[in-house]
N, C-alpha and C positions, 0 to 999 in steps of 0.2 A: 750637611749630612744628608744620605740618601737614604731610605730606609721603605720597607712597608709594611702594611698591618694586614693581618689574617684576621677577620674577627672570632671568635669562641662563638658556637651555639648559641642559641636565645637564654636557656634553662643553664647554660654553664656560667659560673663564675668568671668575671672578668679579670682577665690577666695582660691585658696591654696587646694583645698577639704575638706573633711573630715580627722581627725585623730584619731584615736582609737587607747587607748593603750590595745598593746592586749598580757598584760603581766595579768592588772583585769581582761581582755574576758576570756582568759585561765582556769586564778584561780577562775573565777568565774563561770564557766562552766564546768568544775570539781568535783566544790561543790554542784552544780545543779544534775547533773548526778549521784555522790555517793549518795546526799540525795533520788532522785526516786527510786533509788534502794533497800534503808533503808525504807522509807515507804511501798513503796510493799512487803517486805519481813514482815519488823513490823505490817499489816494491813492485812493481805492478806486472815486470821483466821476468823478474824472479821469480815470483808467486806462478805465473804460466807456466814457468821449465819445471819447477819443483814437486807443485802439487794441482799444476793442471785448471788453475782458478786465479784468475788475474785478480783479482778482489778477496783475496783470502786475507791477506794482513789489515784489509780495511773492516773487516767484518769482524773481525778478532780484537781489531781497535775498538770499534762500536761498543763491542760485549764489553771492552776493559772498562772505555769509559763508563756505559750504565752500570756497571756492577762499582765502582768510585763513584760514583753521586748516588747509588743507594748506600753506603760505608759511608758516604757525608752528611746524609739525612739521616743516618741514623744517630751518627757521635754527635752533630747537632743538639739533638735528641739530649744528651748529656750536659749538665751544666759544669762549667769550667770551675767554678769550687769543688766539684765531687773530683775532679782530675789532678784539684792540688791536694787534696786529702789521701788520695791514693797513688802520690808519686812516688812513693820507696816502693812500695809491690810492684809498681808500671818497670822501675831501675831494676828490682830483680827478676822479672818477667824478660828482659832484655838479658839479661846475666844469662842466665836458662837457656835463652836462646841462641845468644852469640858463642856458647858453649855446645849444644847439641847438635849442629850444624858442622861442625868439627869432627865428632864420632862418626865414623864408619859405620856403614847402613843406616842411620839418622839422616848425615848432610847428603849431600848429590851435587857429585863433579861434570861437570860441565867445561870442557875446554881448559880442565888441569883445575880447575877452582871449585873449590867446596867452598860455594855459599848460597847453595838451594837448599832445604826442605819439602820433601816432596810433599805433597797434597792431595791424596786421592789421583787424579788424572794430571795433575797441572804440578809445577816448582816454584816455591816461593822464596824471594831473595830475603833472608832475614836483615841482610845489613840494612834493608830499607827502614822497615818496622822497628830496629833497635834506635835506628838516631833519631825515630821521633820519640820514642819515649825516654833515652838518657836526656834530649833535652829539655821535656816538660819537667824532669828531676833536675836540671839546672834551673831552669827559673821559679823552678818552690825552693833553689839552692838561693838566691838571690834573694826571695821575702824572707825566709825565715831565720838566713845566717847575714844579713844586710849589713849588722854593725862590723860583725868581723870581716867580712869580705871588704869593707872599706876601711878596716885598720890595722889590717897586718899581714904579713905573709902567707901566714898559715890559714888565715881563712880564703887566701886565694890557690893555694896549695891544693889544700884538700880537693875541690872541684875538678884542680886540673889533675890531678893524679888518677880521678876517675875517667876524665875522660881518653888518658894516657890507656890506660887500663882497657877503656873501651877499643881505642882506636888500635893497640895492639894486637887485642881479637878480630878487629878487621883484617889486618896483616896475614896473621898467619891463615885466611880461607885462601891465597890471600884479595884483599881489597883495599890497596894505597890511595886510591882516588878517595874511597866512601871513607877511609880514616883520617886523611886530610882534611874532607870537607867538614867531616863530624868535628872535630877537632878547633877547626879553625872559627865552626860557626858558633861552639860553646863559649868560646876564647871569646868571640866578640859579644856575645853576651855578657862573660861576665865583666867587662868593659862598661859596658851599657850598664848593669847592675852598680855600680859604683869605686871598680876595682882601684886603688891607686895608679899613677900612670908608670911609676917607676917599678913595681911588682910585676905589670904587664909587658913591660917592656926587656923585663931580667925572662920571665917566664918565654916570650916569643924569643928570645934568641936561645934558651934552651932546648926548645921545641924546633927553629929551624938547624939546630947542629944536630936532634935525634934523627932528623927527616934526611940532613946530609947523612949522615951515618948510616943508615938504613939506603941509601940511594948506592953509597961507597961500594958496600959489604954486599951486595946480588950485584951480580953480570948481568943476571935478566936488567933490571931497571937502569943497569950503566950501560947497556945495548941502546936500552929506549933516549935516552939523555944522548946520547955517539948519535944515533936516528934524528932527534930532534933536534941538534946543534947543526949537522950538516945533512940534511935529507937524502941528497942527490949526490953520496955518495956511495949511496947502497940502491939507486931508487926500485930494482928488482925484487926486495925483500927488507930488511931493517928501515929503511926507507919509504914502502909504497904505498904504506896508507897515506901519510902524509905529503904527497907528491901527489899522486891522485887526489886529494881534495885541496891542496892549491891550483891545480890545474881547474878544477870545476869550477870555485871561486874566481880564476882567470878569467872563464871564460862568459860569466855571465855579467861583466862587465855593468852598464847604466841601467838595463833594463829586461839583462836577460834572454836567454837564447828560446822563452818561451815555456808554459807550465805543458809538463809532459814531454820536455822535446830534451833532455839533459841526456848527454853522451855518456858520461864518468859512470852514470848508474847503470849501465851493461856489462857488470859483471865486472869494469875494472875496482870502483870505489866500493871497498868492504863494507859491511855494514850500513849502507847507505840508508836504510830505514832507518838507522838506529843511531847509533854514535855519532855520525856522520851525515845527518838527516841535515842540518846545518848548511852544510856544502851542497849538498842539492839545491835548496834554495835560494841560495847563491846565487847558482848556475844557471836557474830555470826562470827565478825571478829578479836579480842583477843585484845594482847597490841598491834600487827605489826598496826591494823586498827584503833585503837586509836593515833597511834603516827604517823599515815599519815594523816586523821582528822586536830588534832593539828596544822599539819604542813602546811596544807593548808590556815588553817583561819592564823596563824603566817605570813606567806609570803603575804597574801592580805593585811592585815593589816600593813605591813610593805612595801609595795609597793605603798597603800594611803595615808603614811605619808613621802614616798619619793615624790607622787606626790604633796603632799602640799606642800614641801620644795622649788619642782621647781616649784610652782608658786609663794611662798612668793619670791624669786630670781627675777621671772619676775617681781616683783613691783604688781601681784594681791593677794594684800591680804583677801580681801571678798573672795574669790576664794581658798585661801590657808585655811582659815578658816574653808570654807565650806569642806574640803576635809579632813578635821583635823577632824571637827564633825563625819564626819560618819565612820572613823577610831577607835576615842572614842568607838562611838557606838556601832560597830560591835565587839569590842576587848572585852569590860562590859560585851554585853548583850552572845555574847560565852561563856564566861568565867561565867558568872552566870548559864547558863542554862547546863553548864558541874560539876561548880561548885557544884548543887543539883541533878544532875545524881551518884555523886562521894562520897556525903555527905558530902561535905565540907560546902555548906551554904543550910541554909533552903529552904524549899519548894517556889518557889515565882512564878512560872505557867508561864514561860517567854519559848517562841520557842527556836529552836537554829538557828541561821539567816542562811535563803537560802537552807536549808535543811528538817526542820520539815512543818510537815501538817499545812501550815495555809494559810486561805485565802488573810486576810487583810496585815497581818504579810509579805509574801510572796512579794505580790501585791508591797506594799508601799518599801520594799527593793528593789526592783529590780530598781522603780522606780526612786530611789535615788539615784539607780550608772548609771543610766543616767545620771544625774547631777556631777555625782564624772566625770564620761568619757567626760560629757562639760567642762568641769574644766580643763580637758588634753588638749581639741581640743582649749581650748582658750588660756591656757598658749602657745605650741606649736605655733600658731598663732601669741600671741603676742611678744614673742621672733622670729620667723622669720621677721616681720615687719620691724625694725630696719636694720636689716639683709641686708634684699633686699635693704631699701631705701640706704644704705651706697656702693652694690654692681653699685646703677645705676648711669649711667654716667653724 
């Protein structure tokens, strides 16, 4: 276990300090760092023709991260008991939201999709904000309804119908990707939580017949699905996102055509800062930066579900939960948003977490491994407690 100590003032009460595991600071500071450097490189064309400032995405990156790591020092700040005590007002704080975002003159469309709230100067995606708080309401679902969720239908029902419920307020902004993910990441929580296997297993095949059905019934997403099953046969249009970022990926072959030197991101590869941030590095950094990529989000991922392990130990399990969600979360929403850089799944508009251009996106993750890093400082805490009272005489 990595951790460190802040001491308290002379004249302050001693309270252990502060503890940071700074095995996430690392890997996650890493991921921060390659990602700046992928957007400036992937942005840098654009940023010139648009607004005159080769370094504008990178400065507006800067600002998002510092303003996510004050949002993580602060929820820090908060102990993850006071977050399971106020998980129902968090679930309908998200209610509120994923509904006002809806209303005319409230939400703000954006390329056909209501799912900004504007902000003063700036638009915030609420679907981000919503799936971290319907999941912190899943894992106080998980402590405090545990016996039913492990004995019956209905106590694995309920949960999912909520997040049915959620995920269909994604739809209709709409947002298939952020309802999938939410969705799926609840799902494996309640899994984790103690679900039975054969409940989960009746529940996932109803859940993948709604998502067929929902795929059937719009042309838009049976365009996307017709795109993604055969690219190159539209590759002008239903086809050129994903032909342009196999291309990219072609091209950057063992080691890469070189950082800055990527062709796709002149204008043919959309969104190249953003969705597709991915395939630029690919392209510029080969398979070696590919399978250092990989390897990072792997190792955080696996270091978050070592830290929930040692808190489900410690006896907190809200705490282990919540450490478990954002684990889920960050392992889905990777793996989907490499997965349609790769052409393995369709198109679904989803960042790649802590690295791609996004505001909200950016904002609310960072935000959240605040809370993963309270999770550490409190387990930590609550395993020395014992500790001490057992050394004093």
């Amino acid at each position: 276990m990595i951790s460190t100590t802040i001491s308290a003032p002379r004249n302050a009460p001693r309270r252990g300090g502060i503890r940071l595991d700074w095995v996430i600071v690392g890997l996650v500071s890493t991921i921060l760092l390659l990602g700046l450097v992928m957007v400036t490189s992937a942005s840098i064309t654009m940023a010139a023709r648009d607004n005159a400032a080769p370094f504008f995405y990178l400065e507006r990156q800067l600002a998002l991260v510092l303003f996510g790591l004050l949002a993580a020092a602060l929820i820090f700040c908060v102990p993850t008991a006071r977050l399971e005590r106020v998980a129902l007002p968090l679930l309908l704080l998200a209610g509120v939201l994923s509904l006002a975002v809806l209303v005319p003159g409230l939400g703000h469309v954006v390329n056909g999709s209501r799912r900004w709230l504007r902000l003063g100067p700036i638009n915030f995606q609420v679907s981000e904000l919503v799936r971290v708080l319907v999941l912190i309401y899943i894992a106080h679902y998980c402590v405090r309804f545990e016996a039913a969720l492990r004995s019956d239908l209905q106590g694995v029902l309920r949960p999912l119908l909520l997040l049915g419920a959620a995920a269909v307020l994604l739809l209709l902004e709409p947002d298939l990707g952020a309802g999938a993910v939410l969705f799926l990441t609840g799902f494996g929580l309640l899994f984790l939580g103690g679900a039975q296997i054969r409940w989960v297993a009746l529940t996932l095949l109803g859940g993948a017949g709604a998502l067929a059905t929902l795929v059937l019934l719009s042309p838009y997403r049976m365009r996307r699905i017709m795109a993604f099953l055969d690219p190159w046969a539209d590759p002008y249009n239903g086809g050129f996102q994903l032909v342009q970022s196999l291309i990219a990926i072609g091209r950057g072959q063992w080691f890469g055509v070189g950082l800055g030197a990527s062709v796709q991101k002149l204008f043919y590869l959309p969104e190249a800062h953003n969705d597709f941030l991915f395939a630029v590095l690919a392209e510029e950094l080969g398979l070696v930066g590919v399978v250092a990529t990989l390897a990072l989000f792997l190792a955080l991922v696996w270091r978050v579900f070592a830290l929930a392990q040692r808190a489900h130990n410690a006896g907190l399990k809200f705490q282990a939960y919540l450490a478990a969600g954002f684990g889920l979360w960050l392992g889905l929403q990777a793996f989907v948003n490499i997965g349609v850089n790769l052409g393995v799944l369709p198109t679904k508009g989803l960042t790649l977490p802590l690295m791609s251009y996004g505001r909200s996106s950016l904002i609310v993750t960072l935000a959240w491994l605040g809370i993963i890093l309270r999770v550490h400082h409190d387990t930590v805490t609550s395993a020395r407690g014992p500790l001490l009272r057992e050394r004093a005489p």
